[in-house]
C-alpha positions as a Markdown table, in Angstrom:
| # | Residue | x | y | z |
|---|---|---|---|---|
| 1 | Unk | 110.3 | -76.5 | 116.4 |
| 2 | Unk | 107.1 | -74.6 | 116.2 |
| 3 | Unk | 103.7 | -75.8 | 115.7 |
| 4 | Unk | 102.4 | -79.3 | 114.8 |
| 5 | Unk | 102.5 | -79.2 | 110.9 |
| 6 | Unk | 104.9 | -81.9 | 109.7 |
| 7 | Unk | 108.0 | -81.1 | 107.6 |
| 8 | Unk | 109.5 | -82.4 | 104.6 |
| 9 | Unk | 112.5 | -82.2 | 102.8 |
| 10 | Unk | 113.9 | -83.0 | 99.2 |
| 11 | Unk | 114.7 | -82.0 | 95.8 |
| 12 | Unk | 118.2 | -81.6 | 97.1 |
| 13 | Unk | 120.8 | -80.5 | 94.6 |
| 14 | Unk | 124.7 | -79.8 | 94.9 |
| 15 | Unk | 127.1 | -77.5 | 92.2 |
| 16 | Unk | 130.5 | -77.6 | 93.1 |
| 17 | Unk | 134.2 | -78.7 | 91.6 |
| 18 | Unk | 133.5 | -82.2 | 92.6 |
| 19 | Unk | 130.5 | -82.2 | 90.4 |
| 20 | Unk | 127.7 | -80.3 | 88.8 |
| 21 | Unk | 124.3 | -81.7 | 90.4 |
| 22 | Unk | 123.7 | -84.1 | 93.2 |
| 23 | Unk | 123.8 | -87.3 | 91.5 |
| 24 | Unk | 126.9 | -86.9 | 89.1 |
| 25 | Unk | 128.8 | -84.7 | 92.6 |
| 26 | Unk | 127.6 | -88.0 | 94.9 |
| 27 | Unk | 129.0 | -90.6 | 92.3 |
| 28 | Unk | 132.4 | -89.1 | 92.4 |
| 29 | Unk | 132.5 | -89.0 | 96.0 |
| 30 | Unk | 131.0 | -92.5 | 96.4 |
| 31 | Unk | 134.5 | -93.6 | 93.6 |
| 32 | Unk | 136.5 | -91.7 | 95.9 |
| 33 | Unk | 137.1 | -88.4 | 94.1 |
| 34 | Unk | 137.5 | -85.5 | 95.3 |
| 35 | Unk | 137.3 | -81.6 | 94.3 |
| 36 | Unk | 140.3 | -80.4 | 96.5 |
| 37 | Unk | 143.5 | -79.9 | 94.7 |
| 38 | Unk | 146.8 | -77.7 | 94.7 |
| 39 | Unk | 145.9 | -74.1 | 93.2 |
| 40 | Unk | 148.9 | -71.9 | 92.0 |
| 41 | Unk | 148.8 | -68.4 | 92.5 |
| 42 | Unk | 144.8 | -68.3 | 92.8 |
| 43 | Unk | 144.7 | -65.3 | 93.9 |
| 44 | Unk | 147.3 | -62.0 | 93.6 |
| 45 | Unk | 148.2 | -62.3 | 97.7 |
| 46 | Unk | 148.2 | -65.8 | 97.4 |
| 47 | Unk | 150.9 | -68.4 | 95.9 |
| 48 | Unk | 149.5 | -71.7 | 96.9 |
| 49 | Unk | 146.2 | -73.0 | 98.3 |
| 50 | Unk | 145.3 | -76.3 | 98.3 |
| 51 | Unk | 141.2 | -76.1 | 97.9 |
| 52 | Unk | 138.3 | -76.7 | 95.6 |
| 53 | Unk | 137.9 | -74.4 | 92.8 |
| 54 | Unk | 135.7 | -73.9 | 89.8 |
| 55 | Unk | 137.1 | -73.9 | 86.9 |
| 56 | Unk | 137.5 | -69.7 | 85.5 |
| 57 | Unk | 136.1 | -71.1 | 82.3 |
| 58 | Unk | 132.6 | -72.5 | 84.0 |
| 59 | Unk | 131.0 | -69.3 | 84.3 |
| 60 | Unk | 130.1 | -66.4 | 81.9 |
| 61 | Unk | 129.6 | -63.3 | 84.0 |
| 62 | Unk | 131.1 | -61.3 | 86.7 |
| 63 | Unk | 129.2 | -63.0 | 89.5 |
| 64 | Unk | 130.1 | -66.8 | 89.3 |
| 65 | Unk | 128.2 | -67.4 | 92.6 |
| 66 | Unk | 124.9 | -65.8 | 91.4 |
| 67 | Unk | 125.5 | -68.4 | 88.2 |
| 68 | Unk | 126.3 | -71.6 | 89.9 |
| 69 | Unk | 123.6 | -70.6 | 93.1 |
| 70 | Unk | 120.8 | -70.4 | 90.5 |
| 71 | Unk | 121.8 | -73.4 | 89.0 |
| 72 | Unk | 121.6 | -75.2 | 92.2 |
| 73 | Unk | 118.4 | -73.8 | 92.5 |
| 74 | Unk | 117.1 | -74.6 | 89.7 |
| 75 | Unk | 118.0 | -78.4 | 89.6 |
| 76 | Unk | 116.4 | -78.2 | 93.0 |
| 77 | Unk | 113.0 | -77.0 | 91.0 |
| 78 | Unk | 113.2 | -79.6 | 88.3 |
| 79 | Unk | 112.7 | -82.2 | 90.7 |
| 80 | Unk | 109.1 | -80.7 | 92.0 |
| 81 | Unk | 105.7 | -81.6 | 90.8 |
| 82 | Unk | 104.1 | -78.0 | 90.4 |
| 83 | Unk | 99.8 | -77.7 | 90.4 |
| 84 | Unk | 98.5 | -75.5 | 92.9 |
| 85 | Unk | 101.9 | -74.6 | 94.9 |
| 86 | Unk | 103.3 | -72.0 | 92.8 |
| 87 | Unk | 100.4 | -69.5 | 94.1 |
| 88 | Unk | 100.7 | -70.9 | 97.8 |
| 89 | Unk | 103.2 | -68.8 | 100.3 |
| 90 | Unk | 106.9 | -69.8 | 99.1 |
| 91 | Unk | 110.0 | -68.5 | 101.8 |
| 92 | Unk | 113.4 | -68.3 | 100.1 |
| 93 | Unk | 116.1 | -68.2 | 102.0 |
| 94 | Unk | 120.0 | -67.3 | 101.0 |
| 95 | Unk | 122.6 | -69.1 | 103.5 |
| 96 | Unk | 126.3 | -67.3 | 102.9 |
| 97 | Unk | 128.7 | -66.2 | 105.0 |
| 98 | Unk | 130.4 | -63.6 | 102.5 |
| 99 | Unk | 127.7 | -63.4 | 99.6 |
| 100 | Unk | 129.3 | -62.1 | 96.2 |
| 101 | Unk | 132.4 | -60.4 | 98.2 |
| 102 | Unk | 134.3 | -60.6 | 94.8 |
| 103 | Unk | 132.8 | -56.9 | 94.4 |
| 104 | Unk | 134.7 | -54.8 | 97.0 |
| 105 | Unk | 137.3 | -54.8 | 95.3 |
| 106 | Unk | 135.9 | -52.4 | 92.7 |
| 107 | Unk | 133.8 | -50.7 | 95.2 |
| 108 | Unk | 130.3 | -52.2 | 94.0 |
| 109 | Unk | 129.4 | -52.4 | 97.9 |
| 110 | Unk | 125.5 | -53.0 | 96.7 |
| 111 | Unk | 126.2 | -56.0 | 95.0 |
| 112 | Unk | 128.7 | -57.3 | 97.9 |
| 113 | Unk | 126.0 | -57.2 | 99.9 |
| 114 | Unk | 124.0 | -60.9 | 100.9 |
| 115 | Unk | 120.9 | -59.6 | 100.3 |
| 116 | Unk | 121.4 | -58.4 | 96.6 |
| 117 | Unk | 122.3 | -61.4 | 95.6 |
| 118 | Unk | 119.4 | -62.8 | 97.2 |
| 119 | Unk | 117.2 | -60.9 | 95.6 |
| 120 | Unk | 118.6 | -61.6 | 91.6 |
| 121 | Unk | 117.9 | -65.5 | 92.5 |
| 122 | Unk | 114.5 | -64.6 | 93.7 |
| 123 | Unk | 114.0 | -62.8 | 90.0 |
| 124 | Unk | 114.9 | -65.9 | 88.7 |
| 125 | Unk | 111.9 | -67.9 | 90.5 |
| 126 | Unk | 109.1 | -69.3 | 89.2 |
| 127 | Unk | 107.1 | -67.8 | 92.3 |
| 128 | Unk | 106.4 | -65.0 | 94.3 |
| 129 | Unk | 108.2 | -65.5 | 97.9 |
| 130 | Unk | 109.2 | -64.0 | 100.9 |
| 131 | Unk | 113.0 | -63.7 | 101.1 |
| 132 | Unk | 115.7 | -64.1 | 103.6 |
| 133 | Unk | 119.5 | -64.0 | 104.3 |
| 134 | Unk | 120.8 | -66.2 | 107.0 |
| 135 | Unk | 124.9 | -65.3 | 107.5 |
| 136 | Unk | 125.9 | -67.2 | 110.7 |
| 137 | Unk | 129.4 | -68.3 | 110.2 |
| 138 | Unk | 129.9 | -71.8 | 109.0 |
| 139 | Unk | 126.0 | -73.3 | 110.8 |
| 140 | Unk | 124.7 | -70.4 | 108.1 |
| 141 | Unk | 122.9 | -73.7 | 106.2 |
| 142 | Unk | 121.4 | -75.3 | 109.4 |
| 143 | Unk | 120.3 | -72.2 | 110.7 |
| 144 | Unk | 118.3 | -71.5 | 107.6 |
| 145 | Unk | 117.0 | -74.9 | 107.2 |
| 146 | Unk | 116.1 | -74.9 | 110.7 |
| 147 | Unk | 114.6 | -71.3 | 110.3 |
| 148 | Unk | 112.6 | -71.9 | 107.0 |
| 149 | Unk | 111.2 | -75.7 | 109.1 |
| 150 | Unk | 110.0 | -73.3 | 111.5 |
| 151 | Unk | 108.1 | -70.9 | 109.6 |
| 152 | Unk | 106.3 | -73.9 | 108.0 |
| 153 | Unk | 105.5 | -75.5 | 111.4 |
| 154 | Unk | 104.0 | -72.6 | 112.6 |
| 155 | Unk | 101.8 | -72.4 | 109.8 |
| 156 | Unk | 103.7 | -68.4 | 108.1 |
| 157 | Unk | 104.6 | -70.1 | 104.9 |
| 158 | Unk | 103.4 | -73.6 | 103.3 |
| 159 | Unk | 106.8 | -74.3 | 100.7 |
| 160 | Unk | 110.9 | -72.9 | 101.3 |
| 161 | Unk | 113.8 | -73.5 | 99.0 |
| 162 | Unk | 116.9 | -72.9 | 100.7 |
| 163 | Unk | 120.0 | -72.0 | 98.9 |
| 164 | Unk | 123.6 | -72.0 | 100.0 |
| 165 | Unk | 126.5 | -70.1 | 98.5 |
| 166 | Unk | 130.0 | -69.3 | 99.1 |
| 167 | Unk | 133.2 | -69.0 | 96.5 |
| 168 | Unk | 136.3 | -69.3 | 97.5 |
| 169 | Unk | 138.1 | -65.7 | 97.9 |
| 170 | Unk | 141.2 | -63.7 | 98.7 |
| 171 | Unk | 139.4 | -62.2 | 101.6 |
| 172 | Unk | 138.6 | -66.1 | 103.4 |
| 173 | Unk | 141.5 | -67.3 | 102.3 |
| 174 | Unk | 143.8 | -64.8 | 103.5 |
| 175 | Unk | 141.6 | -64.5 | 107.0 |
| 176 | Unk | 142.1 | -68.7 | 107.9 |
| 177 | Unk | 145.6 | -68.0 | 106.9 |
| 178 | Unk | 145.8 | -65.6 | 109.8 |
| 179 | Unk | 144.8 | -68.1 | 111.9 |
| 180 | Unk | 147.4 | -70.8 | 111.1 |
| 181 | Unk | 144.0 | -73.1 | 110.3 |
| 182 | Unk | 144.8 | -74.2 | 106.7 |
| 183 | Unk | 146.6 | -77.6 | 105.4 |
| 184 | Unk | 149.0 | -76.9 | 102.3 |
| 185 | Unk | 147.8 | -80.6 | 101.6 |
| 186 | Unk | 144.7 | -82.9 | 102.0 |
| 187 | Unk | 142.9 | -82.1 | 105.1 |
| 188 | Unk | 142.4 | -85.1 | 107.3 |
| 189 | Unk | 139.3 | -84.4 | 109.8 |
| 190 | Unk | 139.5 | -86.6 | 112.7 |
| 191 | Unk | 143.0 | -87.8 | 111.7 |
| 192 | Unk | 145.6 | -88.5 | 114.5 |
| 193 | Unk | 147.8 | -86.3 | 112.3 |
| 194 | Unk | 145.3 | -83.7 | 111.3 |
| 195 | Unk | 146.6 | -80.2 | 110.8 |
| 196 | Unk | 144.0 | -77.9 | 109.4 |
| 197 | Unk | 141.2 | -77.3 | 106.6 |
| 198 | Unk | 141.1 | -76.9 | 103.1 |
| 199 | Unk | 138.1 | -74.4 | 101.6 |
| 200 | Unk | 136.4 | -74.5 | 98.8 |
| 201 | Unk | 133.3 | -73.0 | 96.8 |
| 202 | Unk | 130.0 | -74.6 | 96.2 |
| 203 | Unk | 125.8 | -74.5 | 96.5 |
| 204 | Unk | 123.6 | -76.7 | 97.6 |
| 205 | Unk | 120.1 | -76.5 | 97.8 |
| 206 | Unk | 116.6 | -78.3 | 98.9 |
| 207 | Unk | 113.1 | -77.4 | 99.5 |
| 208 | Unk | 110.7 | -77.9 | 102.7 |
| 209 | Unk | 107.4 | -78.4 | 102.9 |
| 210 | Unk | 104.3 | -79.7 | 104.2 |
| 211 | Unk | 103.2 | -80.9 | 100.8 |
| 212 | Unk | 104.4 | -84.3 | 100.1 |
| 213 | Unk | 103.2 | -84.5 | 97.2 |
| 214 | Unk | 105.0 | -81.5 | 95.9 |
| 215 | Unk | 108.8 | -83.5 | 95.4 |
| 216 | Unk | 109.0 | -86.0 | 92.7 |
| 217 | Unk | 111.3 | -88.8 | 94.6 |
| 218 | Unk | 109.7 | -89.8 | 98.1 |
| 219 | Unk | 111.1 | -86.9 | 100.6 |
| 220 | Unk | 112.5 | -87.0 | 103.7 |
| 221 | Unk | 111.1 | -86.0 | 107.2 |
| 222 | Unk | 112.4 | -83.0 | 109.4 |
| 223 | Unk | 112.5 | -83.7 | 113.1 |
| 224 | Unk | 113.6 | -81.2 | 114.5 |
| 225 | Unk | 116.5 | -78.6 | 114.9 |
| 226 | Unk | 118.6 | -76.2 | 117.5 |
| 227 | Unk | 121.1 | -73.7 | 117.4 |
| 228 | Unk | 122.9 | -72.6 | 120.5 |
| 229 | Unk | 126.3 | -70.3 | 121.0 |
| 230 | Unk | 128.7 | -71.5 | 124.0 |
| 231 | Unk | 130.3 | -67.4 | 123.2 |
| 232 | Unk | 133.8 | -69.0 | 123.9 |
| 233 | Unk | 136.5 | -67.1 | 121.5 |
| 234 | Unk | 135.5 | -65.3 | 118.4 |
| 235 | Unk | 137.1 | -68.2 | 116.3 |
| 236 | Unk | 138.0 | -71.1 | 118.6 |
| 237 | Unk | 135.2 | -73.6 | 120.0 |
| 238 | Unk | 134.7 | -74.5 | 123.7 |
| 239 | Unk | 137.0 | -76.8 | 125.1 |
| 240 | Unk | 134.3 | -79.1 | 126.7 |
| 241 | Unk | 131.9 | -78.9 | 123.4 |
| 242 | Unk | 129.3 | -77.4 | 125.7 |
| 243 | Unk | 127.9 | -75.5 | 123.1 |
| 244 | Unk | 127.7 | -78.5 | 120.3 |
| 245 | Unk | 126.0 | -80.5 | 122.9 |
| 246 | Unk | 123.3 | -78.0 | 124.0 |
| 247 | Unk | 122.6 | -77.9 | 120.5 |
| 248 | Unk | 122.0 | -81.5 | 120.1 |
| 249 | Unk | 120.4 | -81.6 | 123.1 |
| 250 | Unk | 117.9 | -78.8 | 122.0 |
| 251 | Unk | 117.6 | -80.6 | 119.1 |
| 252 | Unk | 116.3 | -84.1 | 120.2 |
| 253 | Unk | 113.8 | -82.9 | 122.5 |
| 254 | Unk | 112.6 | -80.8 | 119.6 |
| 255 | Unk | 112.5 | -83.9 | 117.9 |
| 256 | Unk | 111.0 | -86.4 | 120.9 |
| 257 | Unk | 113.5 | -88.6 | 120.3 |
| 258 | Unk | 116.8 | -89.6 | 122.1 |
| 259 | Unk | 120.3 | -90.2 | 121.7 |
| 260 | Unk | 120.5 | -93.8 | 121.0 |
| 261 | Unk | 117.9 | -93.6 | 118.1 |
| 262 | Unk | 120.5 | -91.8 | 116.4 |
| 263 | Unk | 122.2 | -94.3 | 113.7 |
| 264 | Unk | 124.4 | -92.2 | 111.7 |
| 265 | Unk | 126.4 | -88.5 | 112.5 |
| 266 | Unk | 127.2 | -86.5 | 109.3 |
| 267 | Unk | 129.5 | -84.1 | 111.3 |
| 268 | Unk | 131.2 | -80.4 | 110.6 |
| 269 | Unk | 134.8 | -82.2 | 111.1 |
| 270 | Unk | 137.1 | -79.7 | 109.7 |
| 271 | Unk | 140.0 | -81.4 | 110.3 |
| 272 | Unk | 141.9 | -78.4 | 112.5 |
| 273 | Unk | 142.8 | -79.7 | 115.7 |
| 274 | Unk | 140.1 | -78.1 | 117.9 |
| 275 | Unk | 137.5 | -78.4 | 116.3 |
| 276 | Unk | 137.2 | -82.1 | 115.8 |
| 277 | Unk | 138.6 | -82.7 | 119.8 |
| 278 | Unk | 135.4 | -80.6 | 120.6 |
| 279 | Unk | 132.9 | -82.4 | 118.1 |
| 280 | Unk | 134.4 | -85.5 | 119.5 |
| 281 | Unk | 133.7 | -84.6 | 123.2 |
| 282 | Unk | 130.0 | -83.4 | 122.4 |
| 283 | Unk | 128.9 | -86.7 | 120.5 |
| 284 | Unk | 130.7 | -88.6 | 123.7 |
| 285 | Unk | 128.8 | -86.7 | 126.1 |
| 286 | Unk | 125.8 | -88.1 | 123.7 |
| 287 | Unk | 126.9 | -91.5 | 124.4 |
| 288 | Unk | 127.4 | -91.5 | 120.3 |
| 289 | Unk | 131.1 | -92.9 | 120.6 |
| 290 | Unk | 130.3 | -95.8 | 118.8 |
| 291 | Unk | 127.7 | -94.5 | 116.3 |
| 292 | Unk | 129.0 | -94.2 | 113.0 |
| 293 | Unk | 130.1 | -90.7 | 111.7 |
| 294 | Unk | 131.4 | -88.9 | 108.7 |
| 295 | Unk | 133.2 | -85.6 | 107.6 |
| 296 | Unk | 133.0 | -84.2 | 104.2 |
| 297 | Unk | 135.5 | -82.0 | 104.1 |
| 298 | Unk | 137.7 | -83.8 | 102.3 |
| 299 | Unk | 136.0 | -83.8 | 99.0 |
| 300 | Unk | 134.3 | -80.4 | 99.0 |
| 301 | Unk | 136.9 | -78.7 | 101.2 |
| 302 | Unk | 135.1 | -76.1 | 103.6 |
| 303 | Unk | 132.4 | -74.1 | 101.7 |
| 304 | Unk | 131.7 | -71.5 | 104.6 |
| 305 | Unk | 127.6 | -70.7 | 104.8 |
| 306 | Unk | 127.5 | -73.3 | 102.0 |
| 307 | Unk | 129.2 | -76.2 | 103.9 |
| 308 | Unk | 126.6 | -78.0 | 106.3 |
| 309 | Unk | 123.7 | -77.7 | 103.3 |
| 310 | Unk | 126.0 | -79.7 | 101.1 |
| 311 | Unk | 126.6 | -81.9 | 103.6 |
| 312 | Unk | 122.7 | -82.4 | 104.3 |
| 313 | Unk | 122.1 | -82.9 | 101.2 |
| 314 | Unk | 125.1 | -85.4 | 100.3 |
| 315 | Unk | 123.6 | -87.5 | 103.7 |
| 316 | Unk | 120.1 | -87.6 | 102.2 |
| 317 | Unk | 121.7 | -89.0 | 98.9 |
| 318 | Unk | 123.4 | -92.0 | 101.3 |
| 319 | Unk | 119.9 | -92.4 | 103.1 |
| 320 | Unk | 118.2 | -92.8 | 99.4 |
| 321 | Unk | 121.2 | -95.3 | 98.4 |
| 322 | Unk | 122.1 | -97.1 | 101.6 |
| 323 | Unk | 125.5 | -95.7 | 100.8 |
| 324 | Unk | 127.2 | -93.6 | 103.6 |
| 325 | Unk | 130.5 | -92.1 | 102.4 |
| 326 | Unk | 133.9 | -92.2 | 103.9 |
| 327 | Unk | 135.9 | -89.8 | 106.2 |
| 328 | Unk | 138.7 | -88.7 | 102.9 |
| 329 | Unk | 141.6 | -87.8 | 104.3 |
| 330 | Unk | 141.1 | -89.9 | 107.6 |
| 331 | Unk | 143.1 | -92.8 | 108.0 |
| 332 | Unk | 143.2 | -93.6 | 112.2 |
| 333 | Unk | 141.1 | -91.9 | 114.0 |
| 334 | Unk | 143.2 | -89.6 | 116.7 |
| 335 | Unk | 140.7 | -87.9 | 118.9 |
| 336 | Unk | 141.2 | -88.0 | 122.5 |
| 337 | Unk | 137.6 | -89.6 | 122.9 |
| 338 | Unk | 137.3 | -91.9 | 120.0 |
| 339 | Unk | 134.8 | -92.2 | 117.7 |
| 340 | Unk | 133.8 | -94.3 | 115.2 |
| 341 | Unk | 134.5 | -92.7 | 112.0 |
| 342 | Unk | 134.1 | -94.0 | 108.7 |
| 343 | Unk | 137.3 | -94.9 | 107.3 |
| 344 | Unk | 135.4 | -96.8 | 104.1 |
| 345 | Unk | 132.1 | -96.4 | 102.7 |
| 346 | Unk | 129.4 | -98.0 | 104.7 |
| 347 | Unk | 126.5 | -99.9 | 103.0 |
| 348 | Unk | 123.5 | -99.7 | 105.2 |
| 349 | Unk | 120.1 | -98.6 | 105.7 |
| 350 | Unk | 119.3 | -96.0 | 108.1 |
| 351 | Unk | 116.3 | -94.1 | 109.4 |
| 352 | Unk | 117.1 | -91.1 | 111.6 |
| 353 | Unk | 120.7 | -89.2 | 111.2 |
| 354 | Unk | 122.1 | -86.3 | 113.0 |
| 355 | Unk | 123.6 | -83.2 | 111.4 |
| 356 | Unk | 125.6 | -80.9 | 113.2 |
| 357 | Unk | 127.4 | -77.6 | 112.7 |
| 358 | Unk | 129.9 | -75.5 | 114.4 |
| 359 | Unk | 131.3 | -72.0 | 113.4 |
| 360 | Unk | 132.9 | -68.5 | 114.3 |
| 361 | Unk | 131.3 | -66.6 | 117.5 |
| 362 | Unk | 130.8 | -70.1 | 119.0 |
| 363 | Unk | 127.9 | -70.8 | 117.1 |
| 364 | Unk | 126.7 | -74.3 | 116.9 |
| 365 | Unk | 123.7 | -76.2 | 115.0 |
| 366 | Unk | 122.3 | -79.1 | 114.9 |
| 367 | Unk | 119.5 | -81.0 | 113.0 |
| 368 | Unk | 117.7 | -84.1 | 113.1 |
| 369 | Unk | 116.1 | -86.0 | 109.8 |
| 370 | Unk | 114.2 | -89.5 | 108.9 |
| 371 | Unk | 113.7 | -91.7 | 106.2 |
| 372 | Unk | 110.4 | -92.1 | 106.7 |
């Protein structure tokens, strides 16, 4: 991280099937709900799909991720104290991997593009601010969050919000279909029986800054982040989880702290078998085995560029309540290094979690936070 300007984060908000904003989405997760379920013919090239799904009635337009990103966002702005900040330097940044896709099909290719639908939430803000597309495969969320912490740091803007964004599609569900990735039930990341992932469509959103007396509840404190790309296989991870652990690596000297200050890991943990054997040998190489660790997959399903900001943000709900979710859909832990992943909720308080990522291209993220 650039610069010496400290960084905080909060007014986090989640929409998604499992529940519209972060506190009613976190209660059902915390009773052991989830958003995933068995779709019939959700699509024209597709019969069944088990995934999370809005509801075709929640949304009035044509663009249901433009509707349930800006309400993301603006939950996210009702939890900020505004004085003098809505005329100081505001970044915003858009974290998708396919943006408002939906409109190919009719050969609208301006507003299938990211950066359109960027710029109609921007319209929507009560601010002037720079604005920004982050489209990284599935560490789209870190890397903006690690991007916007940056730019603050290094003293180019003073306030972000950071929006992610994906809906569930023909296109993405077709393409992980291809690759023999997707469940036709539960997924079950970490599982000994574990057999793919299950998508879904959601946003999530927070703000950075190095006001704290912009967010209404007491924020959070960024440490530090890292990206890094082990350029293994266009869609398969390294073997070794070289690339996962440069990034954690990268990011706790960012964050002058070490490995075994780390009390909690809210991990990507798809649930395909890869992925999680890779995660797993990462972490170990971290000497993290025995630090406790979560996937969310199994209540949101995977939300693409969405994914690791509604994970973030459902991990700084458990640091506010002392609540830390379980793994859904994990019931013995079948790695070939073990972990220790959360098979029940866990009721403790913790200061400093990890947050990791890993996507497409080899691309891997990581992020470090504090309760302070």
């Amino acid at each position: 991280m650039a610069g010496k300007i400290n960084v905080f984060l909060g007014a986090e908000n989640i929409i998604s099937p499992l529940g519209w904003g972060i506190q009613e989405t976190f209660s059902n997760a915390k009773d052991g709900r989830t958003g995933l379920k068995e779709l019939e013919q959700p699509f024209p090239g597709i019969t069944n799909l088990f995934a999370a799904k809005f509801d075709d009635t929640s949304f009035s337009t044509d663009s249901p991720i433009e509707e349930f990103a800006g309400e993301s966002c603006r939950g996210s702005l009702e939890n900020l104290n505004f004085e003098h900040q809505l005329d100081e330097r505001w970044l915003f940044v858009l974290s998708t991997t396919k943006g408002d896709i939906i409109h190919l099909k009719s050969g609208e290719m301006d507003r299938s593009n990211p950066h359109y639908l960027m710029q109609q939430l921007q319209k929507e803000l009560p601010f002037e601010s720079q604005g920004k597309v982050i489209s990284c495969a599935c560490i789209s969320g870190l890397a903006a969050l690690i991007y916007a912490a940056d730019k603050i740091a290094a003293d180019q803007v003073d306030h972000a919000l950071i929006v992610g964004a994906d809906a569930l599609s023909e296109f993405t569900s077709l393409g992980f279909e291809s690759f023999f990735a997707l469940d036709s039930e539960q997924c079950k990341p970490f599982d000994k029986s574990r057999k793919g992932l299950n998508l879904g469509e959601a946003a999530a959103s927070l703000v950075l800054s190095k006001d704290q007396t912009i967010f209404k509840s007491s924020p959070l404190r960024y440490l530090g982040g890292a990206t890094s790309n082990d350029a293994n296989h266009i869609s398969g991870p390294s073997r070794t989880g070289e690339g996962l652990y440069r990034a954690v690596d990268k990011a706790l000297k960012y964050s002058h702290k070490t490995a075994d200050q780390i009390e909690f890991v809210s991990a990507h943990g798809t649930g395909t078998l890869f992925n999680d054997e890779m995660e797993s040998k990462a972490f170990a190489r971290h000497g993290l085995q025995k630090t406790p660790l979560n996937s969310l997959k199994g209540y949101f399903g995977h939300t693409l560029g969405a994914s690791s900001l509604v994970e973030m943000a459902m991990t700084m709900q458990s640091m506010r309540e002392n609540v830390f979710l379980k793994t859904m859909g994990c019931a013995t832990s079948g790695t070939e290094t073990e972990l220790n992943v959360l098979t029940e909720n866990l009721e403790m308080e913790i200061k400093i979690v990890l947050k990791t990522a890993s996507g497409f291209g080899g691309c891997n993220a990581a992020v470090l936070i504090e309760n302070q």
